[in-house]
C-alpha positions, 0 to 999 in steps of 0.5 A: 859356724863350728860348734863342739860337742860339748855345747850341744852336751851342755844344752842337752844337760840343761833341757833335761834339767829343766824338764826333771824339775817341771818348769816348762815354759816357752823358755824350753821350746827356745832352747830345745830348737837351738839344741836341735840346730847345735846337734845338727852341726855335731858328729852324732847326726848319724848316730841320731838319725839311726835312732830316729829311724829305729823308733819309726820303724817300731812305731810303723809296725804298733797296730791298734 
């Protein structure tokens, strides 16, 4: 299945959305799955995955 960018764009806008205005809800881990599916299908899984190893890598070195 191909999926642009802009589906993933739109979702993404939408889950945003719904966290600015407090609705959470079991609605919103549905929709963040399908995000997550749509992102991986996408040109900005690298981009994701240096951002993800960025955040791991400052997490790793926090020392309580």
């Amino acid at each position: 299945m191909l999926v642009s960018m802009s589906a993933a764009l739109l979702l993404g806008l939408l889950i945003w959305f719904l966290l600015r205005i407090r609705y959470l809800s079991w609605v919103d881990t549905l929709l963040c799955g399908a995000f997550g599916f749509l992102l991986a299908k996408t040109v900005a899984v690298p981009f994701v995955q240096t951002v993800l190893d960025g955040v791991n890598g400052f997490l790793g070195q926090l020392r309580f």
